[in-house]
C-alpha positions in Angstrom: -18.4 14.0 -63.3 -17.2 12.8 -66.5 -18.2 9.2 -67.6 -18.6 6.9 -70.3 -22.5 5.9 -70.8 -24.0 3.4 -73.2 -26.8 5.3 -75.5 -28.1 2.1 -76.3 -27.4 -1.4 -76.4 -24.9 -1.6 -79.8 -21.6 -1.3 -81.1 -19.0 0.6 -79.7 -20.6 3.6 -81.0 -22.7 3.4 -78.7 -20.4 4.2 -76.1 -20.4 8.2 -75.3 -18.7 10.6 -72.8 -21.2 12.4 -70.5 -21.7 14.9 -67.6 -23.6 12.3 -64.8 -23.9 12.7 -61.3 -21.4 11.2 -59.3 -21.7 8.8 -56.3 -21.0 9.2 -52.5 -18.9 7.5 -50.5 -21.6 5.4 -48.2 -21.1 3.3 -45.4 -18.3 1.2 -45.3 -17.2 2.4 -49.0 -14.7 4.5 -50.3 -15.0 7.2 -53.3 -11.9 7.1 -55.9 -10.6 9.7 -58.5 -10.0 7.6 -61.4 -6.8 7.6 -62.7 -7.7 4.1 -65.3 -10.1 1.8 -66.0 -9.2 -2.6 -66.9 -11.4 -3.1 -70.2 -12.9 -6.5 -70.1 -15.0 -9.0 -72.6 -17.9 -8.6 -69.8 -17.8 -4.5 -70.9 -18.6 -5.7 -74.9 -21.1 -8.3 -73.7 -22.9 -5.4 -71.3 -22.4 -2.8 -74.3 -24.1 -5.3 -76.3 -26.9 -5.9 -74.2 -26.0 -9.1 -72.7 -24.9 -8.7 -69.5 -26.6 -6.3 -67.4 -25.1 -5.3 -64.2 -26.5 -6.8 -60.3 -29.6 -5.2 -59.2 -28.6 -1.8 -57.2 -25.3 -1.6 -58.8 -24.5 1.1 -61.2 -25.6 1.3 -64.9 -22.0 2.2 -66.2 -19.6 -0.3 -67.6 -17.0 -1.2 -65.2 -15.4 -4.1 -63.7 -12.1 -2.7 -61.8 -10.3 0.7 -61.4 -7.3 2.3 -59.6 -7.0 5.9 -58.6 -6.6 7.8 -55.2 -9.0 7.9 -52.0 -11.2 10.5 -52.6 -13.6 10.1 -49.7 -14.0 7.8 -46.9 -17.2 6.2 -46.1 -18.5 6.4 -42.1 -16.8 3.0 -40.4 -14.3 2.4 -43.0 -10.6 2.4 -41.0 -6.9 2.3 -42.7 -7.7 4.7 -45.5 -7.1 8.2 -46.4 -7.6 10.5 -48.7 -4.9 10.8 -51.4 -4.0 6.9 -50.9 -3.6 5.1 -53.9 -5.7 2.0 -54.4 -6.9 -0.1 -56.8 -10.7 -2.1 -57.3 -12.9 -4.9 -57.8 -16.1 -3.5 -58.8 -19.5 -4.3 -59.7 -20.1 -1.7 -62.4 -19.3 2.1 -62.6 -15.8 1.5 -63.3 -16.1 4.0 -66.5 -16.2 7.3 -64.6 -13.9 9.9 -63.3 -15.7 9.0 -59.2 -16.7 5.6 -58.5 -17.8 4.4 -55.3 -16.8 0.9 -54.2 -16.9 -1.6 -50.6 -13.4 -1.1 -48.6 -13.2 -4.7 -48.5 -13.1 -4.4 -52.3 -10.5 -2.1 -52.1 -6.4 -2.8 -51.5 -3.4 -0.9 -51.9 -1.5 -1.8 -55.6 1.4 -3.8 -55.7 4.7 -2.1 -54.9 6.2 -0.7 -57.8 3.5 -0.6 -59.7 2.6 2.2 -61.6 -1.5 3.1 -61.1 -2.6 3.3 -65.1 -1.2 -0.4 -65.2 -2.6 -1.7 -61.4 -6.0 -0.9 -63.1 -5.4 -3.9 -65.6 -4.1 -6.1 -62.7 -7.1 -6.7 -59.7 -9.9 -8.4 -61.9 -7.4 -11.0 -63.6 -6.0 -11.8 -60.5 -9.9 -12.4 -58.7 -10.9 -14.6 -61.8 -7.8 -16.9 -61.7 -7.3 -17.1 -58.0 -10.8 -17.7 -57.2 -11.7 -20.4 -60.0 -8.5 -22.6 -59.6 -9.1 -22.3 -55.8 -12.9 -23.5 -56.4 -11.7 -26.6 -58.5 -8.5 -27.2 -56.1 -6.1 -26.9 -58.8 -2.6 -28.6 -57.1 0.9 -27.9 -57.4 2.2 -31.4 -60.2 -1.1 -31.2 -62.2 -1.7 -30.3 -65.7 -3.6 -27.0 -66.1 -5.0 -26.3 -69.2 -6.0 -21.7 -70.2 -7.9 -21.2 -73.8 -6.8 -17.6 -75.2 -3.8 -17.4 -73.3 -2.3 -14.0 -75.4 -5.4 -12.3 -73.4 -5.7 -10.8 -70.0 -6.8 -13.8 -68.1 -4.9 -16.4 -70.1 -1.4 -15.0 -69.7 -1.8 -14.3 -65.8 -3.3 -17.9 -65.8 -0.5 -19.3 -67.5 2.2 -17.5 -65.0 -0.2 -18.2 -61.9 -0.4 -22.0 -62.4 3.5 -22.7 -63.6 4.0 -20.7 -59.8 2.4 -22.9 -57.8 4.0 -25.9 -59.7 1.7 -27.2 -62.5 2.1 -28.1 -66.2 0.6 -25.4 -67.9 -1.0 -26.0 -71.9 -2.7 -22.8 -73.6 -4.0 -22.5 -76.8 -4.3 -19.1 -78.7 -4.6 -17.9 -82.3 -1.1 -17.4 -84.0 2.6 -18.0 -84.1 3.2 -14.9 -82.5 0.5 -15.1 -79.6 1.9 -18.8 -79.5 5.2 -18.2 -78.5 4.2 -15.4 -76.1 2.4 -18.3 -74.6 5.8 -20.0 -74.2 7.7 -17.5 -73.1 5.3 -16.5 -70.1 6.4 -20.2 -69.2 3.5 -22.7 -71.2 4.9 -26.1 -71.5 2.2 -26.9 -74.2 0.8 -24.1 -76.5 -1.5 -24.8 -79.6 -3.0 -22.9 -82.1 -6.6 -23.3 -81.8 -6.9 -23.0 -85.9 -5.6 -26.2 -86.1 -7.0 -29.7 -84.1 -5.9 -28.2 -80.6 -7.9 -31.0 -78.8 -6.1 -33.8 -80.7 -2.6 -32.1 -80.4 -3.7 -31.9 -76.8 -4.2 -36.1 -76.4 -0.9 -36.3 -78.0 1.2 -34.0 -75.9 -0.7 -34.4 -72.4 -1.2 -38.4 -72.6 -3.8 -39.0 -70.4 -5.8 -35.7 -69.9 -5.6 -32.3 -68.3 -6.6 -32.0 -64.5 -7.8 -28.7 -64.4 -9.3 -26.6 -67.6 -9.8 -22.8 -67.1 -12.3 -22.2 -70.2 -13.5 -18.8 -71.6 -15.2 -20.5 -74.5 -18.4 -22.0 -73.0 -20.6 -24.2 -75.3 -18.4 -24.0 -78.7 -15.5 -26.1 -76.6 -17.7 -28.1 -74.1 -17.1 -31.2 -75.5 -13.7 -30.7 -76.7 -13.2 -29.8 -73.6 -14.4 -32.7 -71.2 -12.9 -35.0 -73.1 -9.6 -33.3 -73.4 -10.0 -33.8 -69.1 -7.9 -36.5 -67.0 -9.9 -39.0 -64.7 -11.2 -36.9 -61.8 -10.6 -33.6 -64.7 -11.9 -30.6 -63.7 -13.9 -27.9 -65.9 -14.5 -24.4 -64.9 -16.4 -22.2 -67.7 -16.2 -18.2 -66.9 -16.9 -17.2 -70.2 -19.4 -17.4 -72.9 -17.4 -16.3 -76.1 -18.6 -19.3 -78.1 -22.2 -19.2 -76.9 -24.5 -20.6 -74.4 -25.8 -24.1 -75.4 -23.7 -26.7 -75.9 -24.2 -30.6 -75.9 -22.9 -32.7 -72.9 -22.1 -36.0 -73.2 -23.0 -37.1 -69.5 -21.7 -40.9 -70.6 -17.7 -39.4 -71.1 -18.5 -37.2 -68.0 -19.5 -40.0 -65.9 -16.4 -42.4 -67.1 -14.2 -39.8 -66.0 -15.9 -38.7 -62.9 -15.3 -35.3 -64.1 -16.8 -32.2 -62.3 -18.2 -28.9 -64.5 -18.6 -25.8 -63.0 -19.5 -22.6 -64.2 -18.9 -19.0 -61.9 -19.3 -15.2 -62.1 -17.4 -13.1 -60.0 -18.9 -10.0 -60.9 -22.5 -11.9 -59.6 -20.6 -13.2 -56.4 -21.8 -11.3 -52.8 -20.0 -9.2 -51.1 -18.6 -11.1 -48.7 -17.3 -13.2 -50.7 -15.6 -10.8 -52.9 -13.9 -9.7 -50.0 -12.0 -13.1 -49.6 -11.0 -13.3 -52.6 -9.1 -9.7 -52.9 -7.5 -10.3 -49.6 -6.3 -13.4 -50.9 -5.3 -11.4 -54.1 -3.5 -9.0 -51.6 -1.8 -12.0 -49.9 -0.9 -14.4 -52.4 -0.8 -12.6 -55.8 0.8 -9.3 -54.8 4.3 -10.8 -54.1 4.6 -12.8 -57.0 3.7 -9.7 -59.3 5.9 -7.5 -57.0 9.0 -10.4 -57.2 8.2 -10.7 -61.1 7.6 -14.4 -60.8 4.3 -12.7 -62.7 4.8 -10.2 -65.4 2.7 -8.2 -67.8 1.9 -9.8 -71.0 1.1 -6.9 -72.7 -0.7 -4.0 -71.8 -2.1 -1.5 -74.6 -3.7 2.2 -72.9 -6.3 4.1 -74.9 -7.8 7.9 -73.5 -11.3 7.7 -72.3 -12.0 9.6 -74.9 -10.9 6.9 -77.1 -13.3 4.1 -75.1 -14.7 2.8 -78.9 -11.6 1.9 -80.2 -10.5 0.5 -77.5 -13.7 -1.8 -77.1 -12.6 -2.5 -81.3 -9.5 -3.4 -80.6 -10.3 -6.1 -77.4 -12.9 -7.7 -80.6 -10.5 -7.3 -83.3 -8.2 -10.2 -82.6 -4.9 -8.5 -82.4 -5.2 -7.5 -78.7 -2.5 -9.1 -76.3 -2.6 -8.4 -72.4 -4.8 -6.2 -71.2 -6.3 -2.8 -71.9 -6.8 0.0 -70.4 -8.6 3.3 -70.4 -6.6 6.2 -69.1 -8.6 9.3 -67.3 
């Protein structure tokens, strides 16, 4: 089969199309025939070296595809070939096959084209499964950095769903009133003093901070939190160490927390895509949650679409089409 393979560690050109062999359907798996591929900042970090994929699990960058059954695995029931599904993977996603748990596996939203259901699943996980792991609650104040991208402007239409006050902060007037119009009550251009703009517009603090920054906004952050605030970091974009101040932690009785779902077992994982199934599913199917943006690059086209998630201008998500 047909997949996209890292030569080395490296840039984008590192990223070439090969001839590999492709996977079986196992035990309790299904195989699926690609039809596209969500492109993700954990791709760029594994392209780069950074982020190499659980033990067992494929080589090949990958976090979530849709496509059609192509096998099913001994014990797996309610599948057949041809279906269309979309999934939460663990790697492999770049490639024509790829082999994935049925409990990692559901049907796409109704109405929802395939090439734009591969863009949808790994969005949903992240943002489902971190707010319910801080217990983010219907009249709090939720608080998304980078909410023009992928994960911010689902966040942004997740939380104003269930009934919160929703702040974002993103990097220009046009990704600013994006942020507006997917229904932010507070957006702020994080060129500018966003953490004093934020004590001025949300009074005493933010409950609940979603935060893709890690150590370059750890401070910033737990201050910017209410009494009883809650910080949940699942990305790294402005590095790894950062300074705590345990003293304003402690005053606040804040809680930080840090997850990765791609690390998570499989059980686990399971939960959280039948939750996706149950809960996020009919809000995308009502349009209570719309697209953002969505830009779709050929396969063949993987290193530019890797330079345009870095570049700055990307809003929504992107996707590789096979």
């Amino acid at each position: 089969m047909r997949a996209v393979i890292a030569t080395e560690a490296g840039g984008p050109e590192v990223l070439q199309i090969a001839d590999v062999e492709a996977p079986t359907a196992g035990p309790g798996e299904l195989l699926l025939r690609t039809v596209a591929a969500g492109v993700n900042r954990a791709d760029i970090l594994q392209r780069q070296g950074h982020y190499p994929p659980p033990r067992g699990t494929s080589a090949i960058i990958g976090l979530e595809v849709s496509g059609h059954v192509a096998a099913v695995g001994e014990g797996v029931q309610g599948w057949s070939v041809g279906d269309p599904a979309v999934a939460l993977l663990a790697g492999g996603g770049y490639a024509e096959l790829v082999a994935a748990p049925a409990s990692q596996v559901i049907a796409p939203p109704e109405g929802i084209d395939l090439v734009t259901a591969a863009g949808l699943i790994e969005v949903a996980a992240t943002v489902v499964s971190n707010t319910d792991h801080v217990g983010l609650r219907p009249g709090e104040t939720f608080l998304v950095h980078g909410g023009a991208g992928g994960i911010g402007s689902f966040a942004i239409q997740y939380a104003q769903g269930i009934g919160c006050r929703v702040a974002t902060t993103a990097g220009s007037a046009e990704k600013l009133a994006l942020c507006r119009g997917l229904g932010a009550d507070i957006a702020l251009d994080y060129r500018d003093d966003w953490a004093a703009a934020l004590k001025e517009a949300a009074g005493e603090g933010v409950d609940v901070i979603l935060d893709i920054m890690g150590a370059k906004y750890l401070d910033a952050n737990v201050r910017a939190l209410a009494r009883g605030g809650r910080l949940v970091i699942i990305g790294l974009q402005g590095g790894v160490k950062g300074e705590l101040n345990l003293g304003v932690l402690l005053s606040k009785g804040a809680t930080v927390t840090a997850t990765s779902l791609r690390f998570r077992p499989t059980e686990e994982k399971a939960a959280i895509v039948a939750r996706v199934a149950e809960t996020v599913w009919p809000l995308v199917v009502s349009g209570a949650i719309t697209l953002a943006g969505e830009t779709r690059f050929s396969v063949d086209d993987v290193q530019a679409a890797h330079k345009h998630l870095t570049s700055g201008a990307n809003v929504g998500k992107i996707i590789l089409v096979f």
